[in-house]
C-alpha positions in Angstrom: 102.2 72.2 37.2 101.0 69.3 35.4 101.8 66.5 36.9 102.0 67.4 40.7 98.9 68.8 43.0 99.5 71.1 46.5 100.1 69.5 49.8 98.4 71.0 52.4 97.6 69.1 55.1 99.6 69.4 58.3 99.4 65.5 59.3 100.8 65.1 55.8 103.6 67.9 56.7 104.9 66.0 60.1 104.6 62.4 58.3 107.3 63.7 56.0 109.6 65.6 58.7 109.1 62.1 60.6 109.6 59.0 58.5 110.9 61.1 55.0 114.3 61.0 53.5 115.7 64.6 53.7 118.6 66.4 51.7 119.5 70.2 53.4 122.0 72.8 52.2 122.9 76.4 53.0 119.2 77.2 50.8 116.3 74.8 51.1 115.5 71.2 52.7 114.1 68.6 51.0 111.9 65.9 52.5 110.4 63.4 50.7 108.6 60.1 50.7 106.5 58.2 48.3 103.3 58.5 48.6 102.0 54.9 46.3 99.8 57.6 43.7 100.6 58.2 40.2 101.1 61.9 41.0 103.1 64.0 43.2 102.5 66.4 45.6 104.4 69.9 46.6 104.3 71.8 49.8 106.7 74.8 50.5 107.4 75.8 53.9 108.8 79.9 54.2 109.6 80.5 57.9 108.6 84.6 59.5 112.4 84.2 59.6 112.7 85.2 56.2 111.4 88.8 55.7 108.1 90.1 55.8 105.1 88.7 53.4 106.8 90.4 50.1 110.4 88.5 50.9 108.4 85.0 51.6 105.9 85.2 49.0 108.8 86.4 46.4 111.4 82.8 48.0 107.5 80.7 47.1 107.4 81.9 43.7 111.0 81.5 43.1 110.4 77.6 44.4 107.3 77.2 43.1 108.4 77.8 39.6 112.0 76.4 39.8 110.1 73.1 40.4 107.6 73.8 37.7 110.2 74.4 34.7 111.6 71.0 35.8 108.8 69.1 36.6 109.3 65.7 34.2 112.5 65.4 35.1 111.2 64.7 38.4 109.9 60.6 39.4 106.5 60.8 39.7 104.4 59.4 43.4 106.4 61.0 45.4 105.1 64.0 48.3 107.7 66.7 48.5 108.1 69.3 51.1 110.9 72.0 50.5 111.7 74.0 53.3 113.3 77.2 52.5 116.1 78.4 54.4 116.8 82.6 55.4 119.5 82.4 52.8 117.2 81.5 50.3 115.4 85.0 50.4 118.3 86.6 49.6 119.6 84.4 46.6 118.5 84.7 42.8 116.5 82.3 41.2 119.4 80.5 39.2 120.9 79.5 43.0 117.0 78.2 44.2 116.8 76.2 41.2 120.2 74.9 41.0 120.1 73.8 45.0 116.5 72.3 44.5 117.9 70.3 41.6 121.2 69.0 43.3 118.7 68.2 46.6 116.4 66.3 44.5 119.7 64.2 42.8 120.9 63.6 46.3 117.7 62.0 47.4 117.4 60.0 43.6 114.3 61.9 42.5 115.3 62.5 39.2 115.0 60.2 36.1 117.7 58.8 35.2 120.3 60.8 33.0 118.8 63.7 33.8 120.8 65.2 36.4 
């Protein structure tokens, strides 16, 4: 990712549940908030909920690069925290990326004519 570093820090993770705008469907949750950088920052949240390690590392990835492939399209300085949801363990890649994408319109994080 080129423009966007990891978020980490749990203080960082309960400012964004607390004051963030969110966006949920059946797959993921989106919070975000901007953060007054030039960069944005990604954290993933997979809950025990969703399978053992292979099933939660496997839902990261799928996130993880779903958000990579469409990174520019994305407004930069904001913090981002998608939460994936059981049903995202058990969806393909195409669904992840197409509900992280419609989240991210919903909440205007994406430039404009881009959607």
């Amino acid at each position: 990712m080129k423009h966007t570093i990891s978020l980490k820090q749990n203080h960082l993770f309960r400012r964004l549940y607390s004051k963030g705008k969110s966006a949920v469907d059946g797959r993921l949750a989106v919070y975000c908030r901007k953060n007054g950088g030039s960069r944005s920052r990604l954290g993933l949240t997979v809950g025990v909920k969703l399978g053992k390690a292979v099933a939660r590392n496997r839902t990261r990835r799928r996130i993880r690069e779903a958000y990579r492939v469409h990174e520019d399209r994305f407004l930069p300085g904001y913090d981002l925290v998608v939460v994936a949801r059981v049903r995202a363990g058990h969806s393909r890649y195409r669904e992840v990326e197409r509900s992280l994408l419609s989240l991210a319109d919903k909440l205007g994080l994406l430039r404009k004519g881009e959607a």
